[in-house]
C-alpha positions, 0 to 999 in steps of 0.5 A: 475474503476469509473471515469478512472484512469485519474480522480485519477492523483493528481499530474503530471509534466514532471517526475512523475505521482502520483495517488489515486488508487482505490481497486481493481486494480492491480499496474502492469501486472502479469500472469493471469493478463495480461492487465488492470492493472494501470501501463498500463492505465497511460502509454497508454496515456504518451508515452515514460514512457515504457521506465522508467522501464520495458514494463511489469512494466512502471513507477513502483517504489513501489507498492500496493496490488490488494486490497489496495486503495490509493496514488502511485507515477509512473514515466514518465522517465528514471532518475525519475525511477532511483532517485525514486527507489533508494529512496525506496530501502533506505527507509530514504527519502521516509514516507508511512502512512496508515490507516486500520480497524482492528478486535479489537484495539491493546494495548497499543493504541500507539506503534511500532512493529520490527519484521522481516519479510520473506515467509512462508516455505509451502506458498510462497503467505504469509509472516510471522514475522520471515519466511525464508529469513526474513528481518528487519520490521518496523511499528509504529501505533496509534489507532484512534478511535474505534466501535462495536468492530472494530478499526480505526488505522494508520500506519507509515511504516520505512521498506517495506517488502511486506505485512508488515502492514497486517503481523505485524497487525496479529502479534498484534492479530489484523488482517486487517477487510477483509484480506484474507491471514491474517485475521479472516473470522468467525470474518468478516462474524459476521460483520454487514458490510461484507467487500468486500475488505481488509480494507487497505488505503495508505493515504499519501506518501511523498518523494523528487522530483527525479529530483529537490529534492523538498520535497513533501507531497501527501494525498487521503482521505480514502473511506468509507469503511475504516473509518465507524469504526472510 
């Protein structure tokens, strides 16, 4: 991680720690990935933020995948943990948008996917629209700009299921650049560009205060990767 995980803090107080992560980085610990992850780096130097939620997990209220690069809040106490993941759970307080390079650009440019997402049967790594157990999925998306075939487009999430951007950006026909579940590896070896990653960015987060209830609004510029089809 360049830099360390304490030059992506964003914003810090008593409660709540908000960072920028970077790709590449797992949100919390996980089998085969014991140590390292960003739960585990943030918590070493707060004591007492092992208590605000689980040791395995301290801090974590949502999370991003391995790939995904972008703005997390964690928190440091148990009442931030509590307020935090009731606000996630419910999905009415808290907005997620992100950006993504896809494999051509949906049509119409502007527009809104709802379709239910759940595991599928034989694969219990990937999701699909409509596996089982599936579950109400929300996503509104604009395209932004668009080259060589490749589209820049933002995300605004009303649910989160996992994996719902990569999943309904399939769903249009247009997968994530990158993606290795989702995406279209003969498309991305044509790429002039190879990408290393799935090209996926958490550029805002906002959600209220778990203590003080004040509204607040984070944002992380996305890195290069993720605008040079734009």
């Amino acid at each position: 991680m360049n830099g360390g995980v304490e030059d992506r803090v964003l914003f810090e107080d008593a409660e709540i720690v908000v960072v920028d992560k970077p790709a590449g980085v797992i949100v919390h610990a996980a089998p085969g990935h014991e140590t390292g992850s960003l739960a585990q780096m943030l918590a070493a130097k707060r004591p007492g933020m092992e208590r605000a939620g689980s040791a395995q997990r301290p801090g974590v209220v949502h999370r991003l995948d391995q790939d995904t690069s972008g703005v997390m809040v964690f928190a440091k106490t148990p009442r931030a943990y509590a307020a935090l993941r009731r606000q996630f759970e419910a999905h009415d307080r808290v907005a997620k948008t992100y950006l993504a390079v896809l494999h051509g650009a949906p049509k119409p440019a502007i527009g809104r996917v709802d379709a239910p997402v759940g595991r599928k049967p034989w694969d219990a790594k990937r999701m699909a629209v409509g596996g089982d157990d599936a579950k109400r999925a929300a996503t509104d998306y604009r395209t932004l700009g668009r080259a060589n075939g490749l589209a820049l487009v933002e995300f605004r999430i009303e649910t989160g299921r996992t994996h719902q951007i990569r999943v309904h950006a399939a769903h249009l026909g247009h997968p994530v650049v990158g993606d290795p579940l989702y995406g279209d590896a003969a498309r991305d070896r044509r790429l002039r560009t190879k990408p290393v990653r799935t090209l996926l960015h958490a550029v805002e987060l906002a959600f209220d205060h778990p203590v003080t209830g004040k509204r607040l609004v984070f944002s992380a510029p996305p890195p290069p990767d993720v605008v040079y089809a734009g």
